[in-house]
N, C-alpha and C positions, 0 to 999 in steps of 0.2 A: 504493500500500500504506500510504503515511503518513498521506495522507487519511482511510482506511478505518480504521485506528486511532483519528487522533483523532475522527473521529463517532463510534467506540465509545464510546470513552472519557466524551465529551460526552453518550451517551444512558442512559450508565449512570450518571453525576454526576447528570443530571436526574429518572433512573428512582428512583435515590436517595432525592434530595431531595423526590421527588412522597410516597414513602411515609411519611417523615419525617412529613410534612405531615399525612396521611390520618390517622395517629397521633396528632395535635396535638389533629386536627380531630374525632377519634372520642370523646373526652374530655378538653374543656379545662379543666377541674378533678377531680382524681380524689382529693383530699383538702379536705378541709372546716377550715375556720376563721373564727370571726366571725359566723359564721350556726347556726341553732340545728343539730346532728349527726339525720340520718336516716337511716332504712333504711341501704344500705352503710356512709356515713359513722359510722354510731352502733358504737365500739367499746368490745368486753365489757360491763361494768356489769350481768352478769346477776344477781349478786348483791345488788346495790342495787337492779336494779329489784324482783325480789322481794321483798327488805325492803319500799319502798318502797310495791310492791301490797298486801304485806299490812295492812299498818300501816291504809291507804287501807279496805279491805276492810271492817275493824274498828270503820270509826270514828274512828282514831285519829289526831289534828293531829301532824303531821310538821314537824321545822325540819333544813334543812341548812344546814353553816356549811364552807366550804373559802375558799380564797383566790380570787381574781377569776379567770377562765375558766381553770376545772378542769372546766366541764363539766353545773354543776348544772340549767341550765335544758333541757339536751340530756336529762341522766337525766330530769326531771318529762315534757320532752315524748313522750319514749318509752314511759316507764311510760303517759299516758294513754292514748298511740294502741293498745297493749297493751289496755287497761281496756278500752276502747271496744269493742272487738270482740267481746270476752266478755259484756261487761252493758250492753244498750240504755239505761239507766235511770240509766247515771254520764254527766253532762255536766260538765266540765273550764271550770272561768272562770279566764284567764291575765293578772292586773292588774301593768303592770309602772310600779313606782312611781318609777323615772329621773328626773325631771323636777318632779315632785309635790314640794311643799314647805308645803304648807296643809292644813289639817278640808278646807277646803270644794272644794278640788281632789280630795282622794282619795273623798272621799263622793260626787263627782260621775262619777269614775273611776272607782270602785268599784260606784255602781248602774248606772248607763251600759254596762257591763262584763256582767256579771250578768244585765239584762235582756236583751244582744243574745245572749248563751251559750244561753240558755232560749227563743229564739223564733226560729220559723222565716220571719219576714219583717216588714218596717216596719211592717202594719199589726197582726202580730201581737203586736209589741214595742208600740203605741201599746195594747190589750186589756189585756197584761197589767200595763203603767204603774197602768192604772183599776181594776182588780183587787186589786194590792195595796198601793197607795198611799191612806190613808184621812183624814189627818190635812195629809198634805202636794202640794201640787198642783206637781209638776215640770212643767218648758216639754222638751217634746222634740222633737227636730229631728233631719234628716238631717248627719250630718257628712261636711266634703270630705276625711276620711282614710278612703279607701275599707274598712281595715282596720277602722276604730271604727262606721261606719255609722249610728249611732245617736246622737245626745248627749243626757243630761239636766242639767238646771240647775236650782237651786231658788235661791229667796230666803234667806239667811246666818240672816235673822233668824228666820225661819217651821222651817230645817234643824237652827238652834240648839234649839232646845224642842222638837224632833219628831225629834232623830238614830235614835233606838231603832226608827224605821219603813225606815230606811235600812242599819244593820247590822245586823238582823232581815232583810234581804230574802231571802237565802240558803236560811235555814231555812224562811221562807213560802213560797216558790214552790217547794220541795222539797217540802212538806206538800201543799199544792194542786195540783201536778201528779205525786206520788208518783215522786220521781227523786231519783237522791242526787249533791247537789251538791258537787264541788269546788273548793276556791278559793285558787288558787296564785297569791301575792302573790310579787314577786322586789323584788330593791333593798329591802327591810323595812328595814334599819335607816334609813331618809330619815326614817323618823318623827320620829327624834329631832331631827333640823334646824327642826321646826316649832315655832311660836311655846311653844305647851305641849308639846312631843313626852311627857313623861312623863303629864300628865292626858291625853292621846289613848289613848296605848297602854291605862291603865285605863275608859277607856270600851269600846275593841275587847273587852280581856278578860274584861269584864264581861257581854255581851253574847255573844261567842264562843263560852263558856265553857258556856253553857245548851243551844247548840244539840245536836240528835241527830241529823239528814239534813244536815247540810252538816261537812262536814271541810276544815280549812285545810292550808294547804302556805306555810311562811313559809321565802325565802330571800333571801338576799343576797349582795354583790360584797365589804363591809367586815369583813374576818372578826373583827376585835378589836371592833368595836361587836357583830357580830351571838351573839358570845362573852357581850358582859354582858346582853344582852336574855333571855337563855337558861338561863344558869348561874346569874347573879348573885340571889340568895333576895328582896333588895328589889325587885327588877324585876317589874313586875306580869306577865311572859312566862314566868315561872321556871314550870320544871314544868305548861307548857300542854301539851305533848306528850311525845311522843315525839325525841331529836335523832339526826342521824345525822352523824356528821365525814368529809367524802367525801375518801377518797385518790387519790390519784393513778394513774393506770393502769400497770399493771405492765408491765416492759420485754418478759416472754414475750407478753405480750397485742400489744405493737406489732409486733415482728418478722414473724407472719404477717401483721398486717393492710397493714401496708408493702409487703412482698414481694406479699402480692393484688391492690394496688392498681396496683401496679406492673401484674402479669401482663396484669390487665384488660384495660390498654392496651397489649399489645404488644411489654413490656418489659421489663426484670429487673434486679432488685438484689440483692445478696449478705444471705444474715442476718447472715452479719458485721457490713456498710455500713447497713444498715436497725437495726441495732445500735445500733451507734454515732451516727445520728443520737437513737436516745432517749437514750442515756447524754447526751451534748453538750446536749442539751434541760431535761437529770435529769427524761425522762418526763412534762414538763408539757404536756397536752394541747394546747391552741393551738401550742404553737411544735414541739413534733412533727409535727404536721400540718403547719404554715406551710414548716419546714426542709424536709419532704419533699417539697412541692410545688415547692418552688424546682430541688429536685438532680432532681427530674421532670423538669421544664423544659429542665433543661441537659445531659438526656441522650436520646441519641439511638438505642440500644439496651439497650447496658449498663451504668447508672452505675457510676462509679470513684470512689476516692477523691479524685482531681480535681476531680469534679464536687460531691463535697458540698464541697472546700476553699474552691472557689467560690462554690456555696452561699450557706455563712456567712457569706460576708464581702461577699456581694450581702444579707445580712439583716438585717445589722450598718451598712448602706450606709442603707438604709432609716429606720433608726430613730435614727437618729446625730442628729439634728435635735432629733428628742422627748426624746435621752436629755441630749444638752445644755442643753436647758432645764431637765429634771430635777436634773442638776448645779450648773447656774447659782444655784439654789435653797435651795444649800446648803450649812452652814457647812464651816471649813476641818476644824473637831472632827469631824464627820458624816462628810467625806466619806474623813476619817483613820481612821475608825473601819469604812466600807465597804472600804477599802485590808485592814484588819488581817481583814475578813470575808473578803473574796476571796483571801487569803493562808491563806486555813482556818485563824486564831488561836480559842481560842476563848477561854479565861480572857484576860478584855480587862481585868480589875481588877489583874491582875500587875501587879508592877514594870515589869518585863522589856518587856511590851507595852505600859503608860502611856508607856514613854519612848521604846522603837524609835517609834512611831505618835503621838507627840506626842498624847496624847488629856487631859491634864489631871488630875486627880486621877481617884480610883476612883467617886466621888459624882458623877462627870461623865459616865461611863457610862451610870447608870440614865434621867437626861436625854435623851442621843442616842438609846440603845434605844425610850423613849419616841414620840420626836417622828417616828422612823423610821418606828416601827410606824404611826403614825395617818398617816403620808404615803402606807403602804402600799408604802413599799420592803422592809422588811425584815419575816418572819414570825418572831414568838418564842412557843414553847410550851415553859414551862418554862426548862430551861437551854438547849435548843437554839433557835440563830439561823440562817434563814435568809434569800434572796432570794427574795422573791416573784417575780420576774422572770428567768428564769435567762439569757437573753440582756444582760439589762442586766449581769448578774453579767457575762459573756464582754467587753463592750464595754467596759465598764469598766475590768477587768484588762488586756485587748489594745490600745485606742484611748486611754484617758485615763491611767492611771498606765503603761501599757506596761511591763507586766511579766510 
């Protein structure tokens, strides 16, 4: 009889664990981060995308400016694949300028880009090079990044005195094949990094500015630069379009999609606990997805509060490396001043707070705030300060000042 027990016991342990498994194995990711959001993964933004199509519809050059993954390449990817099924006649060029640091990188990335969007195969792409290239003889080749397929190159010297055939190309092969071109640049503010970033930008605006068949889409990751390319009346970008300030997803909007993503697989989480992961996040899209994928992991029916306690501190494990070197980086004033942020001070020019926070005089402030912002740790609009990372915000407070 004891035998027969424990082989129960042992087939229902393993009956268990086989479903566990099936569960794992029916979707081993069921939230998205790091990679651009589709179909399931793509949450709300229906009212951006609509802005976003209309604007597009019109004619009209669009810029988004949010903080680094809120999400902006995920809204353009959406809206196009939207576009696309409604009007044969919109082709989408996606140039992502990361790496670019030169005229003559972007101008090779930029037509290179362009070409392969508008043609449906190598020798088509070599047709339409001869086409509309009159002044400038580009070398084209196959590239070994399966994604680029195509490369062109020109001589610096020949691209110097002929650029206008190169950011014209949009509009001409819009004209010539009657289609309306989009051309969604991401990482935009890189410009500035380059040797002239300001005479660049007024050459693109110049140029941009004439077209009628091709519409831009300029975003970026650096929101304080991509703020004065935008706003700023000397900046030759000022009043190119339209801007759009993407917010952040609202916490009703994640509760269901949490709790779905859950069900999907098998599974279930409380709106309470699908709650409280966005509050814990404050709703920033990367680490709400990132948190909820981990308290997936560690649950095996029902997450608990357990399971996300663990979570966080498997997420905070993770990133403890990158976030030390981020601290290593920085002065004793900074990271006094990050101390008095995560204590939710906000008048940091007080008395009261120059001294509890050792931050130095009140003129010492606008410095830190400064140097923060272009590090890209802290967001300021106006009087409010915030983290752009809100996990670093948790690490920080819990792991380094421990408080």
């Amino acid at each position: 009889m004891q035998q027969l027990c424990n082989n129960f016991v042992t087939t229902l342990f393993v009956t268990t664990l086989f479903v566990a498994l099936l569960k794992s194995f029916k979707m081993s990711r069921p939230f998205n981060y790091g990679k651009i959001a589709v179909v399931n993964f793509f949450t709300n933004r229906t009212k951006e995308v609509k802005w976003l199509e209309a604007q597009i519809n019109m004619g009209i050059n669009c810029m988004l400016i949010s903080p680094r993954r809120w999400g902006k390449s995920s809204l353009i990817q959406r809206t196009s694949e939207i576009m696309k099924k409604k009007n044969k006649k919109i082709v989408f060029c996606f140039i992502d300028l990361y790496n670019v640091r030169s005229e003559k990188e972007f101008l090779e990335l930029y037509s290179s880009t362009i070409i392969k969007a508008t043609s449906t195969s190598f020798e088509d792409a070599v047709r339409n090079v001869k086409s509309v290239f009159k002044q400038l003889i580009p070398s084209v080749a196959l590239s070994a990044d399966p994604n680029a397929e195509i490369e062109l190159s020109f001589n610096w010297k020949d691209l110097q005195k002929n650029i206008a055939e190169v950011l014209n190309l949009p509009e001409k092969i819009a004209e010539q094949k009657n289609i309306q071109i989009i051309v969604c640049v991401d990482e935009f503010q890189n410009i500035s990094f380059m040797d002239d970033g300001l005479g660049f930008q007024k050459k693109l605006r110049a140029h941009w500015q004439k077209h009628q068949k091709a519409t831009y889409v300029l975003y970026g990751s650096r929101r304080h630069l991509m703020m004065d390319f935008f706003t700023k009346s000397s900046m030759p970008f000022y009043k190119f379009g339209e801007i759009l300030f993407l917010e952040k997803i609202a916490e009703s909007h994640w509760i269901p999609y949490i709790t779905g993503r859950f069900k999907a697989t098998d599974k279930t989480i409380s709106t309470s606990l699908a709650s409280k992961i966005a509050q814990i996040m404050e709703n920033h899209p990367y680490y709400v997805q990132q948190l909820s994928q981990i308290v997936w992991q560690q649950t095996l029916y029902t997450a608990t509060e357990n399971n996300l306690n663990e979570a966080l501190e498997e997420l905070q494990d993770q990133y403890t490396i990158l976030y030390q070197k981020e601290v290593d980086g920085l002065t004793n004033f900074q990271l006094n001043f990050l101390k008095a942020l995560g204590n939710k001070e906000t008048f940091f020019s007080s008395a009261e707070v120059l001294q509890n926070y050792n931050l130095g005089t009140s003129a010492n402030i606008t410095r830190i705030k400064t140097t923060l912002e272009n590090k890209e740790i802290i967001d300021v609009l106006g009087k409010q300060i915030t983290f752009n990372d809100p996990l670093f915000a948790i690490w920080l407070k819990r792991r380094y000042f421990k408080i």
